[in-house]
Every structure is written in C-alpha cells, then in structure tokens.
C-alpha positions in Angstrom: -16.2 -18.8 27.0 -14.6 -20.6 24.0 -12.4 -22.4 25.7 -13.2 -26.1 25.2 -10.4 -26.7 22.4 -7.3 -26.4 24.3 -4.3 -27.5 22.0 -1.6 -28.9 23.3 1.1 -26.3 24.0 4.4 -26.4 22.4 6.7 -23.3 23.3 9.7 -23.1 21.8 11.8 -23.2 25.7 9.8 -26.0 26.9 11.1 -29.1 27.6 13.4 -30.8 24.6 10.9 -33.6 22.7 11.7 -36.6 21.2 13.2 -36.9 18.0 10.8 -37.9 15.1 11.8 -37.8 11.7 9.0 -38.4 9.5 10.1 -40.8 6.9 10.1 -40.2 3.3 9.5 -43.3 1.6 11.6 -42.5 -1.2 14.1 -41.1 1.8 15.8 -38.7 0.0 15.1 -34.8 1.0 16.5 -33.5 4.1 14.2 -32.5 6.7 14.4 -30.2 9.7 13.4 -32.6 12.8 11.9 -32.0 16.0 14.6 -31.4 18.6 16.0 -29.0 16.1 13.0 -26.7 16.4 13.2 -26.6 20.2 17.2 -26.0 20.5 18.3 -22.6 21.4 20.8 -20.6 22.4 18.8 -17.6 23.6 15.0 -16.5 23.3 14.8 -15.0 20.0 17.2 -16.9 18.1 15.9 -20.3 18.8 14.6 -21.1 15.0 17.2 -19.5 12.9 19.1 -21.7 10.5 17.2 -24.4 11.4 15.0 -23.9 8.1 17.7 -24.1 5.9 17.5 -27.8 6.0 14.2 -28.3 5.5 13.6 -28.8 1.8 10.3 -30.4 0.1 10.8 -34.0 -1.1 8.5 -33.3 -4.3 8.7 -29.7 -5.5 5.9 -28.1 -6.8 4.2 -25.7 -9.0 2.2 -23.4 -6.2 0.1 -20.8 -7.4 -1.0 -18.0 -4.7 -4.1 -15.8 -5.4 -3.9 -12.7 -3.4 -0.3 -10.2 -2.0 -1.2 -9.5 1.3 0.1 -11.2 4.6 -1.1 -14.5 4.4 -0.1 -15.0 0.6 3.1 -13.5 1.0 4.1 -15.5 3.9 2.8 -18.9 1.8 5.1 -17.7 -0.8 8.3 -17.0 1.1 7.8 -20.4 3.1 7.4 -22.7 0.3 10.0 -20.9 -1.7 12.4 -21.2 0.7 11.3 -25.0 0.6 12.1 -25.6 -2.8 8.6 -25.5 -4.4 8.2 -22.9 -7.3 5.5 -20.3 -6.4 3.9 -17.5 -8.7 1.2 -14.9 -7.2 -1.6 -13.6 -8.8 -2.7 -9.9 -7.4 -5.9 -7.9 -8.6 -4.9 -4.9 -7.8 -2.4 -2.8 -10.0 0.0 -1.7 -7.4 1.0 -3.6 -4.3 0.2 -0.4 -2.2 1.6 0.2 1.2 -1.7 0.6 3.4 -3.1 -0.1 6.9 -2.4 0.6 10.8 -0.6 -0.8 13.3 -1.3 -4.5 14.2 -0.4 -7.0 16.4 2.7 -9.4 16.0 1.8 -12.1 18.8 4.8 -14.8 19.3 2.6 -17.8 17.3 3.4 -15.6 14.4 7.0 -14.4 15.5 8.2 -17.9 15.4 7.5 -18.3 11.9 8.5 -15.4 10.4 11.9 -15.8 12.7 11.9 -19.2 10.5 11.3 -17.3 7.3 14.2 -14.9 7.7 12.1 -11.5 7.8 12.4 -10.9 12.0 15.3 -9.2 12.4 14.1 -6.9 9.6 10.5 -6.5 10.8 12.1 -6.0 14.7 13.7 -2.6 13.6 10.5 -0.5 12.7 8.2 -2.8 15.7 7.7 -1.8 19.1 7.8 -4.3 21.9 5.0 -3.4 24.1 6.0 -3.6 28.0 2.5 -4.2 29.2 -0.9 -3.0 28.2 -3.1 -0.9 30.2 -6.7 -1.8 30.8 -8.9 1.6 31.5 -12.1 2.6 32.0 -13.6 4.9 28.9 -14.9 7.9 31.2 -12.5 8.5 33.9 -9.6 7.6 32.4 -8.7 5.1 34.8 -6.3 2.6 35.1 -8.5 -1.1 35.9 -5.7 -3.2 35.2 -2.9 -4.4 33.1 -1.3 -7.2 31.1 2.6 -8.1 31.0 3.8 -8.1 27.4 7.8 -7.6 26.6 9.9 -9.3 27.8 8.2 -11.8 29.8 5.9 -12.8 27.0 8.8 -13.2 25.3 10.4 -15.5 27.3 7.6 -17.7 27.9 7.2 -18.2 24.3 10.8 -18.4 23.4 9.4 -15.5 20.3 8.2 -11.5 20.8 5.7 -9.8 20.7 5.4 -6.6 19.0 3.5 -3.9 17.4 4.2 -3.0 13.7 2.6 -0.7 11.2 0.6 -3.1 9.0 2.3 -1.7 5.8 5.5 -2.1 7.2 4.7 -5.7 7.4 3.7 -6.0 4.3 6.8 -4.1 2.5 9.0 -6.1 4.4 7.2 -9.6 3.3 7.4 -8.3 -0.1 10.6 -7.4 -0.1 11.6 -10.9 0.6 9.3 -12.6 -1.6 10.6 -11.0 -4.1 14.2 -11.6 -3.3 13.9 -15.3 -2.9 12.8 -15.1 -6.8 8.7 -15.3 -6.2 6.8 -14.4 -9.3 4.3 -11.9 -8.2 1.3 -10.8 -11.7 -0.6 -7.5 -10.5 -3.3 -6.2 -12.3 -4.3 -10.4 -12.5 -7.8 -10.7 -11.5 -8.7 -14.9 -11.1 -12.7 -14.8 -12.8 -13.0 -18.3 -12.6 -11.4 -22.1 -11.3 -11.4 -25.3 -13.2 -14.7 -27.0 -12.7 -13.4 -30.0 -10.7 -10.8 -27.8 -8.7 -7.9 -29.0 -10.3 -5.6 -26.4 -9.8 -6.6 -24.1 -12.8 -7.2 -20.6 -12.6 -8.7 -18.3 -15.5 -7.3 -15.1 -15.4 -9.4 -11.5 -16.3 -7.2 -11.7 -19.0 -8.7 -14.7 -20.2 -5.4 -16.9 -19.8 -6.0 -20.1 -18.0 -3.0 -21.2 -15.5 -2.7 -24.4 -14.1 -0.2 -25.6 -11.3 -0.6 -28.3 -9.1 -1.9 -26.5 -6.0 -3.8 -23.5 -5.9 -3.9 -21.4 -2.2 -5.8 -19.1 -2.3 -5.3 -15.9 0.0 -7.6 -13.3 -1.4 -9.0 -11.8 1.7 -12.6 -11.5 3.3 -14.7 -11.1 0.1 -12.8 -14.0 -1.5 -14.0 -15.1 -5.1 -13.1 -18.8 -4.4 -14.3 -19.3 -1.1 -17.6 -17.9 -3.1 -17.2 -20.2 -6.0 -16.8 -23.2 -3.7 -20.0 -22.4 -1.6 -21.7 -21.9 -5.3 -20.7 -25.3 -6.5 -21.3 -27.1 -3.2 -24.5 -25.8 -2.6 -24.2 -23.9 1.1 -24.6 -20.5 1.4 -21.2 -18.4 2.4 -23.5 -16.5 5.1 -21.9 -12.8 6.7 -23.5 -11.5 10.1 -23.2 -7.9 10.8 -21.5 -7.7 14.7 -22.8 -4.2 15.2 -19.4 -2.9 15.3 -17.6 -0.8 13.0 -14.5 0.5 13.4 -11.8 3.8 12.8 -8.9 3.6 12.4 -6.6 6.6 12.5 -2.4 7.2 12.5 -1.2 10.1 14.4 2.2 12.0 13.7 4.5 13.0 16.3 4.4 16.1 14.8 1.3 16.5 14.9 1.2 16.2 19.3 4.2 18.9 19.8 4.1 20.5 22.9 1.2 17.7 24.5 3.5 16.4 26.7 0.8 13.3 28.1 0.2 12.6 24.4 4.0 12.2 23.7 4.7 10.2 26.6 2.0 7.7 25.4 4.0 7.8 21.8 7.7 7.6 23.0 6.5 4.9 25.8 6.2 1.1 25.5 2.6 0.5 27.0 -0.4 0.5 25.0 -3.8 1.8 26.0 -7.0 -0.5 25.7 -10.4 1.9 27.1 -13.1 -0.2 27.7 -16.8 1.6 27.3 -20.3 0.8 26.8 -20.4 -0.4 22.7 -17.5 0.3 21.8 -13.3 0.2 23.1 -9.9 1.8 21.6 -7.1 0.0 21.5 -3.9 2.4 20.9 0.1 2.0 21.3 3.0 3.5 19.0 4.0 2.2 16.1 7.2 3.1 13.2 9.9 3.2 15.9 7.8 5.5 18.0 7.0 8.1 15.0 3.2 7.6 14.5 0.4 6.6 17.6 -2.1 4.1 16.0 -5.6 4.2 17.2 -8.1 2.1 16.4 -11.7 2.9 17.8 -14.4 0.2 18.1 -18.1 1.6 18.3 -22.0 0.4 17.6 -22.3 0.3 13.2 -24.9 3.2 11.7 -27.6 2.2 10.0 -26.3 3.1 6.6 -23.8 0.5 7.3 -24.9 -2.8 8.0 -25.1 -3.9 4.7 -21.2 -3.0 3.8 -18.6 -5.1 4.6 -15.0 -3.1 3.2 -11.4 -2.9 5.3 -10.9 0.4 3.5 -13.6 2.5 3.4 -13.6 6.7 4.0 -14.6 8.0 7.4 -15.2 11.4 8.7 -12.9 13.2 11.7 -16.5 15.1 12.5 -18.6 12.0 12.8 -15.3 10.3 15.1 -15.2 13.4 17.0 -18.9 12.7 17.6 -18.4 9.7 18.5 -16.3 10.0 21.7 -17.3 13.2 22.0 -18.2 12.1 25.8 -15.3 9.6 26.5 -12.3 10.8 28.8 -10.1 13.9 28.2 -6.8 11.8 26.7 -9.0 10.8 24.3 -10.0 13.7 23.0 -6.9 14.9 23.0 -6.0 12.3 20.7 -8.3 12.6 18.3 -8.0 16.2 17.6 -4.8 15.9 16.8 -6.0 14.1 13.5 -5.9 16.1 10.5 -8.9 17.8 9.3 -8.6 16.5 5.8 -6.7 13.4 7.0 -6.8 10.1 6.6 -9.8 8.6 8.7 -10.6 5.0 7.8 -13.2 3.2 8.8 -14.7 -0.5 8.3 -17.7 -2.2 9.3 -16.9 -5.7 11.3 -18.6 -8.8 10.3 -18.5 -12.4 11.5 -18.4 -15.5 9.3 -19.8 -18.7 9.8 -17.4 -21.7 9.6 -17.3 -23.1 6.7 -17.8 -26.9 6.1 -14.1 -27.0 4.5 -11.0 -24.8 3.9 -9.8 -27.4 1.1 -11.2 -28.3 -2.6 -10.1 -30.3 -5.0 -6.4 -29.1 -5.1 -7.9 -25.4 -3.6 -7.1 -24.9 -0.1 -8.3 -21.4 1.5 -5.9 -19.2 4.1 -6.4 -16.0 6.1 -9.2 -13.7 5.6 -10.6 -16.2 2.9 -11.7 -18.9 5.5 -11.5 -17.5 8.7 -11.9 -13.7 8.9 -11.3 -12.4 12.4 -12.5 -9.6 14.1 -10.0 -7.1 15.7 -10.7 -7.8 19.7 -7.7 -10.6 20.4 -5.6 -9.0 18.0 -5.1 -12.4 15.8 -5.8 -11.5 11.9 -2.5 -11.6 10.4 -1.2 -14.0 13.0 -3.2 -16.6 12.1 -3.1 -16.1 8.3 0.9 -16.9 8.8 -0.1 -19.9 11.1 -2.0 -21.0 7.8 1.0 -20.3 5.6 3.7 -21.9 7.5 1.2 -25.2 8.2 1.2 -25.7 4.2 4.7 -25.2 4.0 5.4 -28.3 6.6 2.1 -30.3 4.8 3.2 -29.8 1.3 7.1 -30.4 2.3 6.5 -33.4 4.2 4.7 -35.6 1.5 6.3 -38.1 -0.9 4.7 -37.4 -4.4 2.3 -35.5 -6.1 -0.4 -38.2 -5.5 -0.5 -36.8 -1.7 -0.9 -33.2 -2.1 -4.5 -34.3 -0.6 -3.1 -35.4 2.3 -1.0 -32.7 2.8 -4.0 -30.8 2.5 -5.8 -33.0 4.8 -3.2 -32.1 7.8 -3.5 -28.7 7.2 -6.8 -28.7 7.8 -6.8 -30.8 11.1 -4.0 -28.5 12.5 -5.4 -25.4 11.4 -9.3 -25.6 11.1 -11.0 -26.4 14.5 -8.5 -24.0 16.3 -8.8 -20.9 13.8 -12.5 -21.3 14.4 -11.5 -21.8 18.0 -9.7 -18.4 18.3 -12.1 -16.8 15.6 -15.2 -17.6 18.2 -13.2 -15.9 21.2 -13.2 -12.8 19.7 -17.0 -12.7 19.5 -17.2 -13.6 23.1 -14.2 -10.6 23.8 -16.1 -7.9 22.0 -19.1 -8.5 24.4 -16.9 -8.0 27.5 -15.3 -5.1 26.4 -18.1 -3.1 25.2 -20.4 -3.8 28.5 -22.7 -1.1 29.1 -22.4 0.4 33.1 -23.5 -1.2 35.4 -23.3 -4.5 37.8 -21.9 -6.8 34.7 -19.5 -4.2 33.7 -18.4 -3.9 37.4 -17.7 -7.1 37.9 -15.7 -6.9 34.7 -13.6 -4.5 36.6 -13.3 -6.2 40.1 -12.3 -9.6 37.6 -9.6 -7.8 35.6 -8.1 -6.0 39.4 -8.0 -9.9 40.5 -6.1 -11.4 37.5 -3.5 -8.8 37.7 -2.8 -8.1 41.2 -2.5 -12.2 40.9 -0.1 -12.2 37.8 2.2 -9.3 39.9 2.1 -11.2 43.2 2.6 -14.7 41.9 3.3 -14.6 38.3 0.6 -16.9 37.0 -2.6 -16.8 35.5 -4.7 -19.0 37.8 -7.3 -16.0 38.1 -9.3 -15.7 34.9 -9.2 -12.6 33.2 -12.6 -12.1 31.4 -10.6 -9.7 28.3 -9.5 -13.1 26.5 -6.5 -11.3 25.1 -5.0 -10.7 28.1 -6.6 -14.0 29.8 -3.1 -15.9 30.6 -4.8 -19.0 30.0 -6.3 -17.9 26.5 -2.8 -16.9 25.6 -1.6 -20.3 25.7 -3.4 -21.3 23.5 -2.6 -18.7 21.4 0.3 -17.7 21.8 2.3 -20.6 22.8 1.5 -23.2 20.0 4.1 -24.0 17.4 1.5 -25.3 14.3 4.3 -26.0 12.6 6.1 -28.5 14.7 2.4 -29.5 15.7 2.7 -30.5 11.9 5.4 -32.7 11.6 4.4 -34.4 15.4 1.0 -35.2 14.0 2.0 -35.9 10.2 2.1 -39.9 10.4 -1.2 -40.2 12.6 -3.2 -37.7 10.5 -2.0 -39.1 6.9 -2.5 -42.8 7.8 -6.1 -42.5 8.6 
C-alpha cells in the first residue's frame, strides 16, 4: 500500500502556526503570511480575502499552453497575483464537455482562495456519505462519511460537480480577471534550450518568461522534453476502460428507487470482479452521473483518448449480469445518447516536471486514473503551488528556484497519490472469492469503527475512503506547505 510518503498535514482548523514571512530581499510586495491562511471565522470561509494581499514581488510574462482545469486555475491564480498570463488553446471552441467529478477539500481550499467557490457551490452537490456495495446483490458492505464532517475536518468541502460546470465557471473568471485566452493556437514546437519560447501552428513564435504547460495526457511538451533528453515517455495499458454516461431526471420519471438515488446526497460505489461504478447526482440534482470501470477489449489497448464514442449495446452487455439498480440505470440512457468511453492508462514518473523555464502541470506530468477520485484536484494543487513559487521570488534570475519548490512540494506526492490509485483499482475490481471477502469483512470493520468512535484507526483497504489515505490527501494545504518550506528548499 503506497503509503510510505506521508506529508505533513496542514488543515486549515488545526492549530494556529507560527508566523513566517518569507523575506523579500528587495522587501517591497505584500505577502499573505501564515497565520493568515489558518484564521477563520467559520469552516468555509477560512481563506477568503486573505489572497487579496498576496501579490508577486516580480511580475511576469506567463504563458499557459492548454484551457482545461489545471491551465485555467494557473491562470486565475497568477493573475490575481499580479503576473500577466496569456493561454494558448488548440482547440477552436472552449467546449463545455465531461461528467461529474470529484471536488475533494485539497482542491476546495484553493479555489475558495481564487474566488470561484461560492459560484462552483451553487450547481455541486455535497455528498453525505458514500455507499460501498457489492456488484451482484446490491448490498450495502459499508460506507464513508463525506459532508459535513469532511468538511469540518478540513476546514474546505467536498463536493460533486459536473466537470463542464467546472470548467465554465473557471473560464468565466479567467476571463473576467482580464486573462488572454488564443483558441485555435496549436504550440508545434519550444525554443531549443527551453527558454520560454513557443512556435505557434501559425508559425508565430511567442516568448514570455515562463512557459506552464497544461496540455493534458498526450502532451506535446512533456513529448518534446523526453525527445530531447533522451528517455522514453513510456504508457502502460491498466486493463481498464471506462463509460461514462449522464442521466436526465427526465429520463427516470416514475422509477421511484432511481429518483431517490438522484434527489439524495449519497453516492453509490459497486464493487465487482474487473470492474466498479462509481455514481452520485450532479447539476443541482438534475442529471445522475455514472461512470462504469470494466476489463479494456482487445481493439483497445493501443488507444489512449478521454473522449472517445461508446455503444449503449456493448454497456448494456457489459453489466448485463450485475444487480437490478444497475440495470435500471443504464436503460434509462438514451438509445442514440451520448455514451463515452476511454481506455485508462498509467504513466511512468517522469525524471522531471521542469525544463529550462518549462514546467509541466496536471494531466501533462502526472495523469491519474479515476479510482481516488484526484485528477482535477491535483492539477489545481499544481496551479496554486506556482502561484506561491513564482510570487514568492525576488527577480527574474529565480524563476528556477521557484520552479525548483514546485517541484519538491508537488512531485514525490502527485506520484505518491498517482501510485494509490493503481493499488485502489486492484481492490475494487477483486474477483469472488476469499481476497474479495476479506475485502468485505475489512470495509464492515473500518466503518462500524468510524460510527462507534469516529476515527480511522481500522484501515479501510478502498484508499479513497481509507481515513488515513485521506489525510494525506485531503488535508494538505500545498500552498501554505509552499511558503513554510520556501527558505529551506531555495537555499540549498
């Protein structure tokens, strides 16, 4: 079980810390300090206005490849920091796409910082627990306390949100706070030393003094690094692939179960042999998200897409012999719906996440597979770590030791929560049988433990609802980590 790096915690209701202002040799910018971040009057409004101090001491010119989450967080958080940031996007229209995904407190924190959460909180729904079941029967195993406990423990929600929601609403503000955002922009090509030059499809050249790049899992400058350095970028097939389907409520009139699971607050997570389905409402209780984890075809291996057709016939196969509820579910998909599908693949760490003055986020250096729920929640770790590293520093002459912190705080535990979701999809997708039982008798333990006594002493072998996995997780703040660790990590 990846649990060997355990970060220190620092929840946001924890006991006050010391003040420690890093110093700014040339002392002149304003920073937000330490026991600001851990004030609060009550749980959810412990970071605002605090940000609104904290402005870079050397503004600079940022350019962002790629408009999804992790780029459009970057953006927002160094705008609102004073640096001047322009994004560069592929595609023609900034398209609002997706299913529901997770909004863990790690990533509530920030975007509470960023001023989106209020606005984000109006569409979300904030799960009261999450069920644990068994694939056949329908069976209730066990279940995990979300809202409002998780809440309180980590001083930030947790939520569910449609994904394009989530990205509107980052957009939106990007956009309002005066970000620069180029579609149909296509970077072909970086400067040969990595000095923060891209060359456009177009055939422009751009230069800034930091490039981030945030274009996703088949990233053309995480490629271009591993061309020029000489490693290969490798991809390993998990043997998953995944659907992922949106259900109207108008679509499950007159199924009273099926709307009791879409105007409630728990979400459903069936555990069977290869494969699970994670499931909860999403858009203020309008549409049920599903999405359905099962053993890759053959035709598949070789593909690696977010976004690629699937068929309601061959899903429908699929669990054709899992319980009645889901089945139910499922045929309430339209025939000539939407049904996406994606195949899952794992990444190998890669000897850096920075180049030159080319630093990689999100997707582009740590991928992560679906089963703790963490892909857009550690993209805006990533964001919000540059926007403390690159505020922080003095001059331009240090961008490399901004860069250098944000790869200590973020590297070993991306990788760290990256890895548990390999270990996670193996638990879940246990074939019957005496492993898969004790699964079960494991996951009763932990919670009739957590409901007696409120802790998380007894192990729960589902990492995502592990109590001591969510610590780590969950209860980190990378960006005051930042500004704790900035001295130590730049003088070395």
């Amino acid at each position: 079980m990846p649990l060997a790096t355990q970060a220190k915690s620092n929840k946001a209701n924890a006991t006050p810390v010391v003040d420690a202002k890093p110093q700014s040799s040339k002392g002149a910018a304003p920073i937000v300090t330490l026991a600001s971040l851990s004030s609060h009057a009550t749980p959810f409004d412990a970071y605002k206005a605090t940000w609104s101090n904290f402005k870079a001491t050397c503004p600079l010119k940022v350019l962002v490849i790629g408009a999804g989450v992790g780029g459009l967080t970057a953006a927002i958080g160094l705008t609102l920091s004073g640096h001047k940031v322009v994004i560069y996007e592929a595609v023609p229209t900034i398209k609002e796409a997706g299913a529901g995904i997770q909004v863990a407190p790690n990533a509530s924190r920030i975007l509470e910082r960023f001023g989106v959460l209020e606005e984000i909180k109006k569409d979300a729904i904030m799960m009261e627990r999450n069920s644990l079941r068994g694939w056949k029967e329908d069976v209730e195993i066990g279940w995990v306390p979300l809202m409002p406990s998780v809440g309180e423990k980590y001083n930030a929600p947790l939520m569910v949100v449609h994904r394009a929601d989530l990205q509107r609403i980052l957009l939106a503000r990007a956009v309002a706070l005066g970000v620069r955002i180029h579609t149909s922009s296509p970077v072909v090509a970086c400067s040969p030393n990595f000095s923060a030059s891209i060359m456009l499809g177009s055939g422009e050249w751009i230069s800034g003094d930091i490039v981030i790049a945030a274009d996703g899992i088949k990233s053309f400058v995480r490629a271009e690094i591993a061309r020029r350095k000489g490693y290969k970028d490798t991809t390993v097939s998990t043997g998953d692939a995944a659907y992922r389907v949106v259900i109207d409520e108008e679509r499950m009139r007159g199924d009273e179960e099926a709307l009791k699971l879409l105007r409630g607050d728990v979400g459903s997570r069936w555990m069977g042999p290869g494969g699970h389905i994670m499931a909860y409402p999403v858009r203020s209780h309008k549409l049920y998200n599903m999405v359905l984890i099962h053993p890759i075809r053959p035709q598949q291996i070789d593909t690696e897409s977010w976004t690629s057709p699937g068929s309601k016939a061959e899903m429908l196969k699929t669990y054709a012999g899992w319980n009645s509820t889901v089945r139910h579910l499922l045929s309430y998909v339209p025939d000539d719906g939407e049904v996406m599908e994606w195949t899952l693949n794992s990444h190998s760490p890669l000897p850096s996440w920075v180049e030159g003055k080319f630093v990689l986020i999100g997707d582009a250096c740590h991928p992560m597979l679906p089963y703790v729920a963490q892909g857009a929640a550690n993209a805006i770790e990533d964001a919000a770590v540059l926007t403390v590293a690159l505020g922080l520093m003095d001059s331009p002459e240090k961008i490399k030791d901004a860069l250098k912190a944000y790869e200590v705080i973020r590297k070993e535990r991306g990788e760290a929560i990256q890895a548990s979701a390999r270990e996670t999809q193996r638990i879940l997708h246990l074939p019957d049988g005496k492993e898969q039982e004790e699964r079960d008798r494991r996951i009763r333990e932990s919670t009739e433990a957590a409901r007696r006594e409120g802790n998380g002493e007894k192990r729960n072998p589902d990492l995502w609802a592990d109590q001591q996995w969510q610590e780590f997780m969950w209860g980190v703040d990378v960006m005051k980590d930042t500004m704790e660790r900035w001295e130590d990590i730049t003088r070395r």
